[in-house]
C-alpha positions, -999 to +999 in steps of 0.1 A: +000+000+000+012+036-010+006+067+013-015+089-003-003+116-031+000+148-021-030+156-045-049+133-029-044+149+003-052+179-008-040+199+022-011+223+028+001+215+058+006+180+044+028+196+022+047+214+039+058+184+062+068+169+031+082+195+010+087+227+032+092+262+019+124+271+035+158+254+036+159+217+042+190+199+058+190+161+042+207+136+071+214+100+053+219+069+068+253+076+073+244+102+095+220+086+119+205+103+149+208+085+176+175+089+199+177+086+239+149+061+239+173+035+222+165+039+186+181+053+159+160+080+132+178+077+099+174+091+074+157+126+084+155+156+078+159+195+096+136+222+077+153+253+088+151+297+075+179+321+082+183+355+083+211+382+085+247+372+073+274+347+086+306+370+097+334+357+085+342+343+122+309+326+120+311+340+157+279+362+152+256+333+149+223+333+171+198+303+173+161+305+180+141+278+193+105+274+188+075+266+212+053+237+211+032+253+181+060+274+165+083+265+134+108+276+117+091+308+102+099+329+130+106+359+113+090+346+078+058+345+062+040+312+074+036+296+041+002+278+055-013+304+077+000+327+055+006+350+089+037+372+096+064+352+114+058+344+156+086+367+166+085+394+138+084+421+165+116+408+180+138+397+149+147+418+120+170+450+117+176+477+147+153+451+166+161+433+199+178+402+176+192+421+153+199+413+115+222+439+104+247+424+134+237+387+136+230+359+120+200+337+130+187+302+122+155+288+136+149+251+127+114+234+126+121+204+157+120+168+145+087+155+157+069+186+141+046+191+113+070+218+093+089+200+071+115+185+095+111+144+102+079+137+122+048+117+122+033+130+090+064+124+073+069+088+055+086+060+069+113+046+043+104+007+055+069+010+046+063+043+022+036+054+046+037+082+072+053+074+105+023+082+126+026+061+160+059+042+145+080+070+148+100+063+180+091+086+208+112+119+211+128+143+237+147+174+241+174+162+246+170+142+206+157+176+195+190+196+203+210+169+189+197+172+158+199+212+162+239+204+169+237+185+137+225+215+119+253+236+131+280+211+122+264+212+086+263+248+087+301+249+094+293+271+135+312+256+161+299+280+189+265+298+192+269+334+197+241+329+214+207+302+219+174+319+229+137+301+231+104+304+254+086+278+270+094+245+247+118+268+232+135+281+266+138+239+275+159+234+243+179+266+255+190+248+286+194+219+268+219+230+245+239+243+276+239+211+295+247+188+263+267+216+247+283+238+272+314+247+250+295+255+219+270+284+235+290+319+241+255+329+262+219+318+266+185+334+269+157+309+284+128+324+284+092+317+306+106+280+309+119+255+335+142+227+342+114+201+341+081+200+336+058+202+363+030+172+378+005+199+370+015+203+332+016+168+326-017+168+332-026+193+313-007+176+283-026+143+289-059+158+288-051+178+251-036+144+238-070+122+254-090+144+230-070+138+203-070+098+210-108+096+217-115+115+181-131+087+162-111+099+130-077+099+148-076+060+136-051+048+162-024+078+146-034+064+113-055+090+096-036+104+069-042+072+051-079+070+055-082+110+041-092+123+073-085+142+102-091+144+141-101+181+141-125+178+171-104+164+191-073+181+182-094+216+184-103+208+221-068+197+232-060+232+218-088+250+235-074+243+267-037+246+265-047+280+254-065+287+290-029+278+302-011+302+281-035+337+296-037+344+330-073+355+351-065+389+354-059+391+318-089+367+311-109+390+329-099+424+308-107+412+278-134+390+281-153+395+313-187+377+313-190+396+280-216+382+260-212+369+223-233+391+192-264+387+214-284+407+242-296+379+266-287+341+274-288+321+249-302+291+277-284+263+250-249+256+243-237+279+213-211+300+224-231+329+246-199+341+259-171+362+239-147+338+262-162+306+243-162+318+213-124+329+215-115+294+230-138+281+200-118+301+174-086+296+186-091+260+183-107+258+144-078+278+134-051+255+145-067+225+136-057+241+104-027+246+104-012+214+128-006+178+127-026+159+155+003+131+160+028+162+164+009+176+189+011+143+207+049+139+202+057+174+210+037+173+244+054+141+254+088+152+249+082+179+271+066+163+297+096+144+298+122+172+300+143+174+334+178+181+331+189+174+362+178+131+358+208+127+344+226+143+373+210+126+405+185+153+405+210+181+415+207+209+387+236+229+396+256+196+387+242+194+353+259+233+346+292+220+365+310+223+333+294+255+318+310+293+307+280+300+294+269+332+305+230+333+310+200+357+313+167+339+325+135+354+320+103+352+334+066+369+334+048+378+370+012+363+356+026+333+343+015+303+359+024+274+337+064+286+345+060+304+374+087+324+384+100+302+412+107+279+385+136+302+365+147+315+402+153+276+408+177+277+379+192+309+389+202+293+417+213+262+406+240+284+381+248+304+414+257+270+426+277+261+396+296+293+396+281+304+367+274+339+351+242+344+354+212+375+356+177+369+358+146+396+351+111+387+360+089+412+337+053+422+355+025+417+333-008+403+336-005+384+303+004+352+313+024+325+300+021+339+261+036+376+274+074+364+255+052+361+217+032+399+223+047+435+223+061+438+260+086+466+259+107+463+294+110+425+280+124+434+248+148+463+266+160+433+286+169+407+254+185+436+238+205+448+268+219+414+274+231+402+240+244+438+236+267+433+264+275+395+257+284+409+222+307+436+235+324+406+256+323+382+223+344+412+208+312+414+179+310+445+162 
């Protein structure tokens, strides 16, 4: 049997696993990835974008890491949404990541949807997407493909490594598996593990994908359909997670949705359930449902200090790294104790390190929208780690 033609599919986002828009980084078998859960992913492959220019050094290189929904396109037209790039307001030139001074590379992260190797892309033993027979992934296998990247890319050190929440775990990541290839490091709204409470959360999002009847047991690309439903209310409430109440309560309220009076049924009578509602249509869009499954389970099993007897400050033993570590007041799926905890494991380690918590009532999502004092802060720190890197 044949997985289905890209015609047949008919969808975009199908596509784009297969045949992405930006740069695409071939590994063959003689390159295997070797995976921590005792398997090996070869062959595969890294979509990736760039922007700015490679000094000569190659000392001016930054790289982004994405969030559990991102991709590559941080600073790029979305070729499915169509939508400016995630962190257009923070990369481009005179901005806090600056192109006229560095060069930046964001990667789509294997288990993904974006054109890097995940579970819509198709398994050489059987010509059919992976779905469910892809092994399991971590952070730890997504940085080691990132390191890949860079030793295709000819970058020895990393100027510097920045990412929020999924994105802030591979930035601690690379430290601890890397700690002589990052010159400094700017996790952002993340932890060293993930917390009891967002397990749970994850296990509830990836129960509604599993109990859509058209997930198929991960097999649905085959059969032409998709598990939207359930895939649209796993969304729905990872995105309560990502607000806070106090900024729930500013923009919504008990507001009610284009009508006077109770509706006394179950259509959306509140603007709060019809924001969940769209938020959810839109990324069913736009997402693979078996990425969002892989993606949450490598994160849930993300904590760098296992490897270490559970003390973190051992797992930085060996960095120079110098690190800035930021957090958000309102956010309450990383709280700030969670960064401070890293702060002090670095103190512990001897480490240079400075850490800002930024007040705002928007929650978890605060690093993705226009928040001055935490753009001041990015741009202050890699200005001074470039005046110590000697960058011009």
């Amino acid at each position: 049997m044949n997985a289905p033609s890209l015609t047949e599919a008919a969808s975009l986002p199908l596509r784009e696993a297969r045949q992405p828009s930006s740069k695409v980084a071939h590994f063959g078998p003689e390159e295997p990835l070797w995976l921590d859960a005792g398997r090996m992913l070869s062959p595969f492959q890294i979509a990736y974008e760039t922007w700015g220019e490679l000094n000569a050094d190659k000392s001016n290189a930054i790289y982004v890491c994405h969030a559990l929904t991102g991709d590559q396109y941080a600073a790029s037209t979305n070729p499915v949404t169509g939508r400016p790039g995630w962190w257009s307001s923070i990369i481009g030139p005179g901005k806090p990541v600056d192109t006229n001074r560095y060069f930046i590379i964001c990667a789509n992260v294997i288990g993904s949807c974006m054109g890097s190797t995940g579970p819509a892309s198709t398994d050489p033993a059987t010509g059919l997407p992976y779905a469910l027979n892809l092994p399991v992934l971590t952070i730890g296998d997504m940085v080691r493909a990132q390191a890949m990247l860079m030793d295709r890319l000819g970058i020895d050190q990393l100027f510097a490594v920045i990412g929020g929440s999924m994105g802030g775990m591979q930035c601690l990541q690379w430290t601890v598996a890397y700690p002589e290839r990052v010159f400094c490091a700017l996790p952002i709204a993340a932890g060293a593990r993930h917390s009891s409470q967002n397990i749970a959360f994850h296990e509830v999002g990836r129960q509604a994908v599993m109990a859509d009847p058209e997930w198929q047991g991960g097999r649905y690309i085959e059969g032409g359909v998709r598990p939207h439903k359930g895939l649209a209310v796993a969304r729905m409430a990872a995105h309560v997670t990502y607000l806070s109440k106090a900024a729930l309560q500013r923009k919504f309220g008990r507001n009610l949705q284009d009508r006077e009076a109770l509706g006394f049924g179950f259509e959306a009578d509140f603007q709060i359930e019809s924001y969940l509602r769209h938020q959810g249509s839109s990324f069913v869009d736009r997402f693979d449902a078996n990425a969002y499954l892989y993606l949450t389970r490598a994160m849930d099993y993300f904590d760098i200090a296992a490897d270490y007897g559970g003390r973190l400050a051992d797992a930085f033993s060996r960095t120079k790294t110098r690190f800035c570590l930021v957090s958000f007041s309102s956010d309450w799926l990383f709280p700030t104790e969670e960064s401070r905890a890293v702060v002090h494991a670095l103190n512990a380690a001897a480490a240079s390190v400075s850490f800002v918590e930024i007040e705002t009532d928007r929650g978890h999502d605060s690093f993705l929208l226009d928040e001055p004092e935490f753009y001041a802060a990015m741009m202050g720190f890699l200005t001074s780690a470039a005046k110590a890197r000697g960058l011009k």
